[in-house]
N, C-alpha and C positions, 0 to 999 in steps of 0.2 A: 849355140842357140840361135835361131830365127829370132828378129825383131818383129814386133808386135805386143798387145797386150795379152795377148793369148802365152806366151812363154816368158811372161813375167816369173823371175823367182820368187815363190814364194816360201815363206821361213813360218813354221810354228813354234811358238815356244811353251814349252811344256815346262812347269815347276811353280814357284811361290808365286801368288796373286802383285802384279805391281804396284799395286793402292797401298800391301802395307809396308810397315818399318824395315830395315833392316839393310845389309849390303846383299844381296840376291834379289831382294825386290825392285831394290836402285839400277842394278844392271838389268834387269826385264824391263822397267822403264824407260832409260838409255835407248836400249833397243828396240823399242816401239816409235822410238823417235827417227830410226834410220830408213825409213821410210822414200821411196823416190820413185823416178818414174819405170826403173830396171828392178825396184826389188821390194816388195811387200811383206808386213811384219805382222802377226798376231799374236795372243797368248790364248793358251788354254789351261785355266790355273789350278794346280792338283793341291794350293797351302795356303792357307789364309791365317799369317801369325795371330794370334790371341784367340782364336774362334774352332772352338772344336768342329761344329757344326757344317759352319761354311764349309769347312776342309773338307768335311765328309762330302756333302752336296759337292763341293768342285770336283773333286778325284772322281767321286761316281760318273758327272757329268763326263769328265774329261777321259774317263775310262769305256765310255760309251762310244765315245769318238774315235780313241786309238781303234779298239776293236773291231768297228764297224763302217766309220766315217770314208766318205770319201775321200779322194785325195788324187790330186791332179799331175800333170808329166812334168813341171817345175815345183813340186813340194818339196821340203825337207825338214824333216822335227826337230828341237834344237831343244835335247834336255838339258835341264839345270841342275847339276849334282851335288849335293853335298855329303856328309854321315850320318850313321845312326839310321833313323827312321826315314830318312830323303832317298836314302840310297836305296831302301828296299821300296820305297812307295815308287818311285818315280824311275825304280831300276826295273822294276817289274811289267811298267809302261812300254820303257823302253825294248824289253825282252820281246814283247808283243808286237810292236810296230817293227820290229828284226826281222820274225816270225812272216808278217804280212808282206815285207820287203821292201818297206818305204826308207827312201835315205835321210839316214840319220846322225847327227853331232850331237856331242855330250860336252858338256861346260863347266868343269870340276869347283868347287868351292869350300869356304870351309877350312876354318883353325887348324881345326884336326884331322883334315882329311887322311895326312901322311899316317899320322897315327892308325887310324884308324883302316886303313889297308893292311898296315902292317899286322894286326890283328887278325884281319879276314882276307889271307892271299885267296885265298879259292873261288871267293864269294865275287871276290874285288875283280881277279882277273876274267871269269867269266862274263860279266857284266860288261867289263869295259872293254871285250872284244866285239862286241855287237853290234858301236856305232862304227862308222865312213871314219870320223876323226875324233879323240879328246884333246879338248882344249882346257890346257892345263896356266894356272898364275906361276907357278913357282917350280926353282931347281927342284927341290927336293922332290916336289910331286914328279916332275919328269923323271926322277933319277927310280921312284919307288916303282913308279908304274913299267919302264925297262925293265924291272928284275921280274916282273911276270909278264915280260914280251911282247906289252903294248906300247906302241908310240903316243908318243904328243905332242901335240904343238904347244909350246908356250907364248902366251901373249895376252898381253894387260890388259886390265880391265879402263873402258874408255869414259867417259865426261865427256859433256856437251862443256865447249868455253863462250860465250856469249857476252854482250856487252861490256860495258868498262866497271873497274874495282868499282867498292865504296868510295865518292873522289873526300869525304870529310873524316872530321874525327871516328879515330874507331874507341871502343870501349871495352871491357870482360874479355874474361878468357870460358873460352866453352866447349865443353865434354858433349860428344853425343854416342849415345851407343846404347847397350846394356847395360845396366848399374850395376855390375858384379865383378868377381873375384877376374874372370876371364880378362874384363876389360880395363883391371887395375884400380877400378873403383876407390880401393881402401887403401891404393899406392897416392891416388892421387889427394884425395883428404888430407895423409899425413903431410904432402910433398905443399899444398897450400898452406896450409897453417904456419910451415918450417920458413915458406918464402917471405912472408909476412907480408905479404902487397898493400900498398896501400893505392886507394884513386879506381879501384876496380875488381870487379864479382866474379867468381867464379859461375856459373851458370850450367848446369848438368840437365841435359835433356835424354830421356828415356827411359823404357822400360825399368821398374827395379827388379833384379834377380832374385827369383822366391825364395831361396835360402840366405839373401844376402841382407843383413843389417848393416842400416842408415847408423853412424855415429849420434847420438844423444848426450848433449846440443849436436848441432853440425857445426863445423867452423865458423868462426867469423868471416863472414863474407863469401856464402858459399848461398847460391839459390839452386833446390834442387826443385823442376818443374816438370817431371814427369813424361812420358812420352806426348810428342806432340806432331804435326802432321809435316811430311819430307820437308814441302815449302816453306813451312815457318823454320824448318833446320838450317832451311840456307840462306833463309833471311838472317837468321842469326849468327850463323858464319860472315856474311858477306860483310857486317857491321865489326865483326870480333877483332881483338887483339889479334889471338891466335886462336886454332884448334889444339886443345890438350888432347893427347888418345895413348896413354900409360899403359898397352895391353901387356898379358902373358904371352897371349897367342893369336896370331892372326894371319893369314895368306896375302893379300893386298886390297885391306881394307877400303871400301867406295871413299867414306868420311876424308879419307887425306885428300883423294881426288879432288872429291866437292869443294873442296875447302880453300884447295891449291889453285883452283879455277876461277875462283871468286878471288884472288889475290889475297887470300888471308895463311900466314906461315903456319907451321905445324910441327909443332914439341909432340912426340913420337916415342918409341922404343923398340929396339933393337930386334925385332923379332917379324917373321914372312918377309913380305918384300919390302915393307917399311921403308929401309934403310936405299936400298936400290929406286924407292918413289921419291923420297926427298930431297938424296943428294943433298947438295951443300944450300937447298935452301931454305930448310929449317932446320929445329935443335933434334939430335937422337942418341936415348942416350940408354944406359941397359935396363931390361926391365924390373922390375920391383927394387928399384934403387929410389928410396923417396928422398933423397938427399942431393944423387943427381937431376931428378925429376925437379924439385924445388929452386937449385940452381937455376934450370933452366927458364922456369916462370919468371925468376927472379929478373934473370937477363933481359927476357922479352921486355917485362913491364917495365924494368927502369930507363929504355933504351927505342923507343917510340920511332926513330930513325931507324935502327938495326931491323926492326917489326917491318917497315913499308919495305924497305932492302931486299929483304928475305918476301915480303910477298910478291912483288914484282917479280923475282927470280920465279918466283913458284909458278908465276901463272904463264909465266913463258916455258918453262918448262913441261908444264901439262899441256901447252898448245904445240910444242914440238913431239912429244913422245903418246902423251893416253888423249889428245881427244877422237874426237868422231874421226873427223876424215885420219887420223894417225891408222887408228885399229880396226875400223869399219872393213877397211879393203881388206884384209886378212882375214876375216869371217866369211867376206863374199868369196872371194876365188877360194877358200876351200867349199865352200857352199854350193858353187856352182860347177866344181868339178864332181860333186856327188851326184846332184842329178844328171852330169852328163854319163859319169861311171855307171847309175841306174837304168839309164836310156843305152847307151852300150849291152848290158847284162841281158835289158827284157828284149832288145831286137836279135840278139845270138838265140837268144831261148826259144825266140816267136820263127824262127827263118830256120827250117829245114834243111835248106840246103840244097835243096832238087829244084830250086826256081821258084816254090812259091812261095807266098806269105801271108800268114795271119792279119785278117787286116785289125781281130778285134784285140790286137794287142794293146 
């Protein structure tokens, strides 16, 4: 590329709105923040979790865009993939923008993604031959996506690291996520009751899962406060003991990140990249074990030294491997070899061969 503002890369991201909750939103967010003087960042949001409405209005919007929208000789659209209904909304987008020949990356996400290919090879490999590159969290998803012939890059999801810990007392232990079966919800209930803490609250921030019942009572010393906005989550984290996150199932949940960056430790379980994020500086232990789960509360809380130990490691550890500058460079140099692979393509196509040239290529 030429230097100037004129062959600035620019990056669209296509998928969940970043205003809301969630680990996909978190990383849209993230990446609107990577912003510099070589590479600009927007969203074009086809999901707005809890809002039927919106969603509709964004996808139309944003479907108007793919379609039709301009698009300049440093573009590149960067969908957000996940299962289920993700893949077909925003796999369909991406089909289009194939179609038109704009370069394109796709950003795998998602519990069950593995699963859920395994399910639909036909669907899965089709789709995900369309982008320049997938960018995949986890072995497994590299290893599923080879057996239909696509490559992937793997590479973690990044955090901004930013000032210094909490320097005072920390307090509570706090869940943020989904309040449901997924995210061990009713591992972690049992596992607090069994630890018997005393001097501090459990604290469960978010969404409750429609099919999922609240225990009645809740435990002693359990506040469940409902979804609440990203900032107030890491205010809460940056104050907390630990982050509790007891899932079934997950890829490489944002939560640990956040959490790990604000120097606050992370009692975990064994499942996606989990174990590969916290290394030895939090507790992990296997899932729907509420007895190992419990231990491990126990440990945190009786041991207020072991807690700062383990955060300190943590947040050195996300500033060597997942922040920005770690993973940023990895999105760019594939980013900017697509637009130069798409500027290759259309100058072969535009050039004859006999001497001339299109110039309205």
């Amino acid at each position: 590329m030429t230097d100037g503002p004129a062959r600035r890369l620019r990056v669209t991201q296509i998928g969940n709105a970043s205003q809301g909750p969630g680990g996909v939103a978190s990383v849209v967010r993230t990446m609107n923040a990577w912003v510099d003087d070589e590479l600009q960042v927007q969203e074009w949001p086809t999901y707005w979790h809890g809002s039927r409405r919106r969603t509709l209005l964004s996808f139309a919007r944003t479907a108007l865009r793919v379609l039709a929208g301009r698009r300049g000789p440093t573009d590149v659209w960067h969908f957000h993939l996940t299962q289920q209904g993700s893949f077909l909304r925003e796999g369909l987008l991406l089909g289009i923008a194939h179609r038109r020949g704009v370069p394109c990356t796709v950003q795998v996400h998602g519990s069950e993604f593995v699963d859920f290919v395994g399910k639909n090879r036909r669907l899965a490999g089709r789709v995900l031959r369309w982008p320049a590159v997938v960018f995949v969290l986890t072995d497994p998803a590299v290893e599923v996506l080879a057996s239909l012939g696509v490559s992937a890059v793997k590479v973690p999801n990044a955090v901004p690291v930013g000032g210094e810990p909490h320097p005072g007392p920390r307090s509570n232990f706090v869940f943020a996520g989904e309040v449901g079966l997924r995210k061990g919800a009713d591992i972690l209930f049992q596992a607090w009751t069994d630890a018997q803490v005393e001097g501090h609250e459990l604290v469960v921030l978010g969404q409750l899962e429609p099919r999922f019942q609240l225990p009645s009572p809740l435990p002693r010393g359990v506040l469940v406060e409902g979804p609440v906005e990203p900032a107030e989550v890491l205010e809460r984290l940056r104050t907390a003991v630990a982050l509790v996150l007891p899932s079934r199932a997950e890829a490489m949940p944002m939560s640990i990140l956040e959490s790990m960056s604000l120097g606050t430790p992370v009692i975990g379980t064994d499942v996606g990249q989990v174990a590969e994020v916290v290394g030895d500086t939090g507790l992990v232990v296997p899932p729907a074990d509420p007895l190992a789960l419990g231990a491990a509360i126990r440990r945190i809380a009786d041991s207020p030294d072991t807690a700062r130990q383990l955060g300190r490691k943590a947040r050195q550890r996300v500033q060597q491997r997942y922040s920005t500058h770690a993973v940023k460079r990895t999105f760019v140099t594939h980013w900017t070899a697509c637009v130069a692979g798409a500027s290759a393509a259309s100058a072969a196509t535009s050039d004859p061969g006999d001497g001339t040239h299109d110039s309205t290529a």
